[in-house]
N, C-alpha and C positions, 0 to 999 in steps of 0.2 A: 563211358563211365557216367553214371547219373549221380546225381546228387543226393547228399544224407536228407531225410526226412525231419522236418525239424519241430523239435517236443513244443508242442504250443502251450505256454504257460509263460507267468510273466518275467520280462526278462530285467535282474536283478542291478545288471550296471546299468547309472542312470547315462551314460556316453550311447551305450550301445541303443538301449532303451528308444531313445533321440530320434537318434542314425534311423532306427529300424521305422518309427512311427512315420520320418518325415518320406521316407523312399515309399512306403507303401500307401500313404496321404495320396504321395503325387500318381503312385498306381491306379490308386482308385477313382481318383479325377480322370483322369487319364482313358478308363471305362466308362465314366460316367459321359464324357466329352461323342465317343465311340459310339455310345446309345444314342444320342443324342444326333449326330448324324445320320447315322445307320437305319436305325428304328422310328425316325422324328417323335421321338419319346419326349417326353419332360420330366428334367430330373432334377433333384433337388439334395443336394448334402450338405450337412454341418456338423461339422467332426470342433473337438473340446480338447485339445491335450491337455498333459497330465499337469503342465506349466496354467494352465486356464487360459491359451492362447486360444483365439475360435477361427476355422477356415471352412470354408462354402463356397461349395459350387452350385451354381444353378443355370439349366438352359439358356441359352441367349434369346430367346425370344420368350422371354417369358418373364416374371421375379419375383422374388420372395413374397412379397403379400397376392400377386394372383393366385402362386402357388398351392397357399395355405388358405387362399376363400375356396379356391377350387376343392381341396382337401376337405375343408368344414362341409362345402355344399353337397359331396359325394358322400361323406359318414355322417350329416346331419348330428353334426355338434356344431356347437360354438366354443372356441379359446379363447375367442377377446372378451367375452362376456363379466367374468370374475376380473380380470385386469381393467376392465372397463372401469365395471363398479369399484373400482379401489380407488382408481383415478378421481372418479366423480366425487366419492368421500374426502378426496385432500384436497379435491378443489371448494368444496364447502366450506371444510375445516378454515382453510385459506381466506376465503371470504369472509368469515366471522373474526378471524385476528382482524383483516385488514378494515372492517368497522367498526372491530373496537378501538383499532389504533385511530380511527378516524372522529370518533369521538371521542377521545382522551384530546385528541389537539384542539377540537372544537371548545370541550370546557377549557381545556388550560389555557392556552391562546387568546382565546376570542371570547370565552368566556359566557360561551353559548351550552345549550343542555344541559342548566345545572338544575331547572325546575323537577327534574324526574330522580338527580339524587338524595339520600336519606342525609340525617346532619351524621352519623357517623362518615360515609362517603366525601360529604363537605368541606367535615375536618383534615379526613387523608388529603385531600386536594390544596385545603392553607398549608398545612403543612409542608407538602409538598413543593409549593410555589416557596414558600419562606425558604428552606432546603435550596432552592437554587437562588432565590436572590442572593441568599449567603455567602454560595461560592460563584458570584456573577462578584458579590461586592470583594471579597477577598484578593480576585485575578483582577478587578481594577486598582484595588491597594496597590499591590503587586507592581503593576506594571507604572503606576504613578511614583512611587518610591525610586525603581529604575531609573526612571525621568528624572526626578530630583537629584539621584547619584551622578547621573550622566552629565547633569547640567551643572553640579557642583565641578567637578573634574575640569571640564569644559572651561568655568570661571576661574580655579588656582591658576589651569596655565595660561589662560588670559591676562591675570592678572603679573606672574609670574614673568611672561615675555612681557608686560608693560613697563616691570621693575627695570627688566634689564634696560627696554631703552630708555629709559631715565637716567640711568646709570653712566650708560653713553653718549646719551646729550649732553650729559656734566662734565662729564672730562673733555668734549670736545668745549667745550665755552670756557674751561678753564684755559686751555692751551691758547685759543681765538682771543680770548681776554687779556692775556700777559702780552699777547704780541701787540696789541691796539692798544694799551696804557703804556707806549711807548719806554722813555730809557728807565723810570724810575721803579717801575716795577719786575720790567726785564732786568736789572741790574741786581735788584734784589732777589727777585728769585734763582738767578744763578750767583750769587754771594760779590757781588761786587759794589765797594763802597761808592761813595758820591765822587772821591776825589781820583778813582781810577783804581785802587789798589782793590786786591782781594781780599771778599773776607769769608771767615772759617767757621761755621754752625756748627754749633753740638750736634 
């Protein structure tokens, strides 16, 4: 019994879709592995699913960039040529921020390289500088206010637990007090008269 012939077109469930890519990936490696023993070929595959997942094979004795010089130097092209030069362009591009950032810190900073800018240029730079003393002086406000808040708080309950032992040192001296002035004030403060009898406060 042989098997249906199967309509090659694309296949519309993305499940099955999957299934079918990743069984027939591993086929293809799997030949390519074959060659590769068999024929001491050198081979080289890089397959894209439909997810933008990338899988490559390439001979063990061999890699990816021998591959592809050997490739250039057999069809006399070059591919790195255009990638090259795009490289080379950002790294310009790159180098020119990074001196101009390096002279903005030179004038601002240091205060160096100002002979070559115009008095418009001049002005953008006070200005500029003023713009941040501004908010340098505001976040010291800031933070000094803080400190004032913190130190006030700090001082009520200072002052607050001083009250209280005040408070308690007095009623300790009052009670120490009555007992050292002996009968005549003991006597009085719990309502007893001189001649022994008790007496009775409103």
């Amino acid at each position: 019994m042989t098997r249906g012939k199967i309509q090659i077109k694309r296949i519309e469930n993305a499940t099955n879709r999957q299934v079918t890519y990743s069984k027939r990936r591993n086929g293809l490696f799997k030949k390519a592995h074959e060659l590769t023993v068999l024929c001491d070929a050198t081979v080289s595959l890089i397959m894209v699913s439909s997810s933008g997942k990338i899988h490559e094979y390439i001979s063990p004795s061999t890699t990816t960039k021998q591959f592809f010089d050997q490739f250039q130097k057999t069809k006399g092209v070059d591919i790195w040529s255009s990638h090259y030069e795009a490289m080379q362009e950002h790294l310009k591009k790159l180098k020119e921020v990074n001196r101009s950032l390096q002279k903005q810190i030179r004038q601002r900073v240091l205060g160096e390289c100002l002979n070559d800018m115009s008095f418009d240029e001049l002005r953008g730079v006070e200005q500029e500088m003023e713009g941040a003393v501004d908010v340098i002086r505001k976040r010291k406000i800031r933070m000094i206010s803080n400190q004032i808040d913190t130190t006030k708080k700090k001082l009520r309950s200072a002052t607050e637990m001083n009250r209280n032992l005040h408070e308690f040192d007095a009623r300790d001296d009052t009670h120490y007090r009555l007992v050292e002035n002996g009968g005549e004030d003991y006597e009085s403060a719990f309502g007893y008269s001189s001649n022994g009898g008790p007496r009775i406060f409103a």
